[in-house]
C-alpha positions as CSV (number, residue, x, y, z in Angstrom):
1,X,7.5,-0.4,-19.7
2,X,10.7,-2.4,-18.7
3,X,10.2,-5.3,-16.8
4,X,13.3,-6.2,-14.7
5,X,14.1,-8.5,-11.2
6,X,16.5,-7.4,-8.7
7,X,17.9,-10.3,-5.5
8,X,17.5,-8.3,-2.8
9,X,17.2,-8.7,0.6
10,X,16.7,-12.7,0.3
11,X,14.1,-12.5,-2.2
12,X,13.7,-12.2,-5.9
13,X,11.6,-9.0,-6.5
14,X,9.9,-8.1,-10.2
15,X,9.4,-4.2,-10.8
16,X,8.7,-2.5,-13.8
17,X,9.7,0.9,-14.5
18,X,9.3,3.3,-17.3
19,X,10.6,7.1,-18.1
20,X,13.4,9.1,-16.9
21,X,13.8,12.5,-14.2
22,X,13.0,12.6,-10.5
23,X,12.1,8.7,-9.6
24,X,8.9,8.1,-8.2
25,X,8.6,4.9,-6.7
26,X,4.9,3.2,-6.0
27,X,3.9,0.7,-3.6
28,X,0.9,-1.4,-4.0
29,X,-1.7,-2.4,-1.5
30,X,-3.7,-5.6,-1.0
31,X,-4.7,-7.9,-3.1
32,X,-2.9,-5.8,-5.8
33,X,-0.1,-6.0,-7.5
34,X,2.3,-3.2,-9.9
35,X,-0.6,-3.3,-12.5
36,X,-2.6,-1.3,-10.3
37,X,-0.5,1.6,-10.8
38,X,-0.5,1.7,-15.0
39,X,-2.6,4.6,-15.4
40,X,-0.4,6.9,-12.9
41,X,2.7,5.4,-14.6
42,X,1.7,6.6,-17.8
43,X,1.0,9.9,-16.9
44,X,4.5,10.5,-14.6
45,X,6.6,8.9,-16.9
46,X,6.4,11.5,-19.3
47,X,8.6,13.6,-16.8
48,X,9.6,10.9,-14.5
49,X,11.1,7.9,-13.8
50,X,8.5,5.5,-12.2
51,X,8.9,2.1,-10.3
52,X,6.7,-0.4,-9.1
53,X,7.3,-3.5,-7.7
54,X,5.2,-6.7,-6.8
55,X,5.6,-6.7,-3.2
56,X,7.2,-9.8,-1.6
57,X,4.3,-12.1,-1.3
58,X,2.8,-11.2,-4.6
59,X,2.4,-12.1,-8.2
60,X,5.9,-12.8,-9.9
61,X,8.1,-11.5,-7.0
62,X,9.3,-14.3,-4.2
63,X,6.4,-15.6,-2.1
64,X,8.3,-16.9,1.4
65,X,6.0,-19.6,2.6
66,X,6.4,-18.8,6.6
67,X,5.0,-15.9,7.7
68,X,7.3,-14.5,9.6
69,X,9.3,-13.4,6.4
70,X,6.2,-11.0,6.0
71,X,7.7,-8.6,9.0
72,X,7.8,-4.8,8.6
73,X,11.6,-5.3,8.9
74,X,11.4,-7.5,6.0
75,X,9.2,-5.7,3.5
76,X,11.2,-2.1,4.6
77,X,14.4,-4.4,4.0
78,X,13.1,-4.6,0.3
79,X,12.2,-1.1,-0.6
80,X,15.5,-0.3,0.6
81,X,17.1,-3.0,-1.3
82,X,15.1,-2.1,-4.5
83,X,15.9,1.4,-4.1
84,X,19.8,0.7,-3.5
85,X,19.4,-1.6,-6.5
86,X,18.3,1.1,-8.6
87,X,20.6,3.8,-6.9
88,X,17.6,6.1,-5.8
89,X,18.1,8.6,-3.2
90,X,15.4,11.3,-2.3
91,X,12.4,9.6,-4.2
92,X,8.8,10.5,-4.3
93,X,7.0,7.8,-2.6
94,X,3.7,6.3,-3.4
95,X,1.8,3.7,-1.5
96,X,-2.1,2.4,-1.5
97,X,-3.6,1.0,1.5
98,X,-1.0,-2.3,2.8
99,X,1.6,-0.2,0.1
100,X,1.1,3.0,2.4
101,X,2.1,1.1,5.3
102,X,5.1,0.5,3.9
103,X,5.7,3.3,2.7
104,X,5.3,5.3,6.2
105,X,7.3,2.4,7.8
106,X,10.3,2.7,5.5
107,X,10.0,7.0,6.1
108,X,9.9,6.2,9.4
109,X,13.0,3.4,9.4
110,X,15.1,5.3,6.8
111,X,14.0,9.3,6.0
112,X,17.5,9.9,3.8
113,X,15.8,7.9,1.5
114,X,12.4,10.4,1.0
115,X,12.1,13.8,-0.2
116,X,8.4,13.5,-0.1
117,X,5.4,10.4,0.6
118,X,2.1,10.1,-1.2
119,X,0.0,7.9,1.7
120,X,-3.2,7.1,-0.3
121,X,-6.2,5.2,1.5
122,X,-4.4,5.1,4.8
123,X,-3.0,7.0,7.4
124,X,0.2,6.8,9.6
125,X,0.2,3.6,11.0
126,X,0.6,4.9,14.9
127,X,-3.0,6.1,14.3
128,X,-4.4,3.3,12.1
129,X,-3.0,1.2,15.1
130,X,-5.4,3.6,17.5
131,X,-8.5,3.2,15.7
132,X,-8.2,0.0,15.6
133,X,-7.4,-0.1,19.6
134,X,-10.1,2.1,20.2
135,X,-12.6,3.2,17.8
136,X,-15.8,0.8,17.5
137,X,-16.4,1.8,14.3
138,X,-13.1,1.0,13.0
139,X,-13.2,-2.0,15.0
140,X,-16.8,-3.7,13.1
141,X,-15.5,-2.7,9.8
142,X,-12.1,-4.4,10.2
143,X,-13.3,-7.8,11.3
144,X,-12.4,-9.2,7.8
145,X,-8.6,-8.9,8.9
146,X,-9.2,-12.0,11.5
147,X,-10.5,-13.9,9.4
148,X,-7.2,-12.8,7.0
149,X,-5.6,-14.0,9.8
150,X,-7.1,-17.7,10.3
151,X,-5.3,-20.9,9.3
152,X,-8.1,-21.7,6.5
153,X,-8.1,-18.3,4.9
154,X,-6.9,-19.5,1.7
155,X,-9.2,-22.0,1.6
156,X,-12.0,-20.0,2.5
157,X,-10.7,-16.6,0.3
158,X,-9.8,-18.5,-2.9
159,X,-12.5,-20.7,-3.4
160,X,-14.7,-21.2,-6.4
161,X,-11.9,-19.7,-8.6
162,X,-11.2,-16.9,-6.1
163,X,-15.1,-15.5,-6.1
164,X,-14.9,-13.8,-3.0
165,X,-12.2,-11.7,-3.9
166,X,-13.4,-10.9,-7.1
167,X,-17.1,-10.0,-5.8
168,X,-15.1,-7.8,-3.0
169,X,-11.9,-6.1,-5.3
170,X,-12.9,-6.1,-9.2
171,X,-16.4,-5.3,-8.9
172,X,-15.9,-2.0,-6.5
173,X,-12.5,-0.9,-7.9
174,X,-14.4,-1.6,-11.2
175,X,-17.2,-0.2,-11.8
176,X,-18.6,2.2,-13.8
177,X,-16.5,4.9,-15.1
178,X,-13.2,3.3,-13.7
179,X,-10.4,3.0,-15.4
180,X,-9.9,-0.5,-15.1
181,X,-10.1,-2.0,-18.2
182,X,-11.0,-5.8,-18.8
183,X,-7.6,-6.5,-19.3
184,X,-6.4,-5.1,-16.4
185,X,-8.7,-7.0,-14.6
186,X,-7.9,-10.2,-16.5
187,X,-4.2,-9.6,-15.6
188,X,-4.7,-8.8,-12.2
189,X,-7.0,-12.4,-11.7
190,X,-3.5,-14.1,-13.3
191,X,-1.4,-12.3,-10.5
192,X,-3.6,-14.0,-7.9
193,X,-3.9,-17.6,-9.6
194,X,0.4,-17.0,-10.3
195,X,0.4,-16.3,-6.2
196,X,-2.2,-17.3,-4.7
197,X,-3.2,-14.6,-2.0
198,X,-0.9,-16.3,0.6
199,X,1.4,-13.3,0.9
200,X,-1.5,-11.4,1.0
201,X,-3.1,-13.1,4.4
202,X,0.9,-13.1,5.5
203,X,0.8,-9.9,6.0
204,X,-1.7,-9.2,8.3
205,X,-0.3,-12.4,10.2
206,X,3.0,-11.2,10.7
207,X,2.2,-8.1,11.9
208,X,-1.1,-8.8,13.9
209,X,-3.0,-6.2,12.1
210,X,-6.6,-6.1,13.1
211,X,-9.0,-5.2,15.9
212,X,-8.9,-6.3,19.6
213,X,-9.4,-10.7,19.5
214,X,-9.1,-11.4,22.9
215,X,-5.6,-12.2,22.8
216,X,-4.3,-9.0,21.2
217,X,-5.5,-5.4,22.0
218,X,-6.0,-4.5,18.6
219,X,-2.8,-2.8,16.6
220,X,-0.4,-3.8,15.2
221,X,2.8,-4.7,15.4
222,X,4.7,-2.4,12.4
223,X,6.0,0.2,15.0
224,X,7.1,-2.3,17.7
225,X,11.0,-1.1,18.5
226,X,10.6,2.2,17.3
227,X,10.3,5.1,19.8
228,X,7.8,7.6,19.5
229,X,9.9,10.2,19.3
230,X,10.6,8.8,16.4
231,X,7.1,8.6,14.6
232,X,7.2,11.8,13.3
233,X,8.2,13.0,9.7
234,X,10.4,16.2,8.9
235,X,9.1,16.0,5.0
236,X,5.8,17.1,3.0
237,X,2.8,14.4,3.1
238,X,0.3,14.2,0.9
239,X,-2.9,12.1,2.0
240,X,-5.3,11.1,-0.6
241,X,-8.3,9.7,0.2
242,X,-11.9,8.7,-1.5
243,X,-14.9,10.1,0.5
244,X,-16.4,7.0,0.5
245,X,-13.8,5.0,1.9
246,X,-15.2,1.8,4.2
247,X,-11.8,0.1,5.2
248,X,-10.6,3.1,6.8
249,X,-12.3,5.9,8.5
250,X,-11.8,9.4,8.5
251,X,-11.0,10.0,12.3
252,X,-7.9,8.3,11.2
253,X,-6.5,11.3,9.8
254,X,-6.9,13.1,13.7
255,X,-3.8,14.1,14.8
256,X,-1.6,13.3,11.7
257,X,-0.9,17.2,11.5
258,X,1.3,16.6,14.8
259,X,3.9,14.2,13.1
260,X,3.4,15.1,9.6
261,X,3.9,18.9,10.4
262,X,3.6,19.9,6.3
263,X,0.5,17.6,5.4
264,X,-1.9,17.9,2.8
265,X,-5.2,16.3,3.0
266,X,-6.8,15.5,-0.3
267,X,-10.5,13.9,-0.4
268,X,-11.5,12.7,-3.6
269,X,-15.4,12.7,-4.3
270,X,-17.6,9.5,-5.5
271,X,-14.4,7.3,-5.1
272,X,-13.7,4.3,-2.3
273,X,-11.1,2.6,-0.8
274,X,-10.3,1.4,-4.5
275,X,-9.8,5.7,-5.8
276,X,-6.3,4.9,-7.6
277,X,-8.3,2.8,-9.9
278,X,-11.6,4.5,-10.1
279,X,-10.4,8.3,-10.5
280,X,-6.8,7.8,-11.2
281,X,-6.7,10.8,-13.4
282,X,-7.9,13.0,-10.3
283,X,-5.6,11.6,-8.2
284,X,-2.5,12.1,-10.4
285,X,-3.6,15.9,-10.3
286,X,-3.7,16.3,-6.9
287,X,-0.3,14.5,-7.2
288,X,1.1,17.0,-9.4
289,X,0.2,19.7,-7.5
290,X,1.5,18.4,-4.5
291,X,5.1,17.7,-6.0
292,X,5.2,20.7,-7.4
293,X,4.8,23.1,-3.9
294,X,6.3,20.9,-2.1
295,X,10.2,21.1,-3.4
């Protein structure tokens, strides 16, 4: 795997890329970073070529200290500048959880761009933003995003050598028969101590994700500007999904058929939130299968 930086979009961004053919480009979630995707970029780069960057925020790419250079006009700004870097047009895209936000947002933004979007662990965000407005169950399991949100979070989340995130992340998205190997994990611990999770908290601090706090309704702020007439997606959508995912619930998906018109719903059993890492072999299938009956 090549490791490369690109200056983009007022930022220095690391990706890695591998392979040749049809790009495929992935988007990591939260706190990740491009290592997450190593078993999936194994297996496509033997007929594709893959990319994945650290978002802005993480690991070895820029880390902007104020948060408002965490915006969804900033981090769409830097797939499009990574993918004009690269000179990609009509790519495959591939986001987890924070990763699939982006991932819809920069559909949504710039469609020319996409001949096809792999949302894994999330939903479009117009209906993420509605279960968070309105469902209570949604609501009591997404309380951890205010405390994201708080001025001491890094203080309080990276503590003791980072144990709450490694008692929340490594021991779910690890455990038994996951392939996340100790090295991954070891590498993946770096990224954080290289970063910090600042960017991480940044996000949902720019873009007010959470549940209702009194002073917000709940939401979030990655579709403010754009009409929603123009929520909707003309190309195929693949949503993969564990069936034992606790960040996000299932009602989530409700609806998505009316602005993903040619979506395909894929739950994957005995897997959570953390399914790219515990069954990335079963998600890559359902991957394949997708790309190839859908263009």
């Amino acid at each position: 795997m090549q490791h490369s930086y690109a200056d983009i979009n007022g930022i220095r961004m690391h990706y890695v890329t591998h392979g040749a053919g049809e790009p495929i480009l992935f988007l990591h979630g939260a706190p990740e970073y491009w290592g997450v995707w190593k078993p999936l970029m194994k297996e496509f780069s033997k007929d594709h070529q893959v990319i994945a960057p650290d978002m802005r925020g993480y690991n070895l790419t820029s880390q902007p200290k104020d948060f408002e250079q965490y915006s969804i006009h900033h981090l769409v700004g830097d797939i499009r500048g990574l993918a004009d870097h690269l000179g990609l047009r009509k790519l495959t895209l591939v986001g987890h959880d924070w990763g699939a936000l982006v991932a819809w947002a920069f559909s949504l933004y710039h469609p020319e761009y996409v001949r096809r979007l792999v949302s894994i662990s999330m939903t479009h965000p117009a209906l993420f933003d509605r279960e968070l407005r309105e469902n209570p169950q949604q609501q009591q399991i997404s309380q951890y995003m205010l405390l994201f949100q708080a001025p001491d979070a890094g203080t309080t989340l990276t503590g003791d050598d980072f144990a709450f995130q490694r008692q929340n992340v490594f021991v779910e998205a690890g455990r038994p028969g996951s392939a996340l190997t100790e090295e991954d994990v070891a590498e993946w611990f770096q990224s954080w101590k290289t970063g910090g999770l600042t960017g991480s908290f940044n996000y949902y601090r720019a873009m007010k994700l959470g549940p209702p706090n009194g002073q917000f309704p709940g939401g979030s702020t990655i579709l403010e500007g754009l009409p929603p007439e123009k929520w909707k997606v003309s190309f195929p959508v693949l949503v993969v999904r564990g069936d034992g995912d606790y960040y996000v619930v299932r009602s989530g998906l409700d609806g998505l058929e009316k602005l993903a018109p040619d979506l395909t719903v894929q739950e994957i059993p005995d897997a959570t939130h953390w399914v790219i890492m515990q069954k990335p072999d079963a998600v890559g299938l359902r991957i394949r299968e997708f790309m190839s009956t859908h263009g």
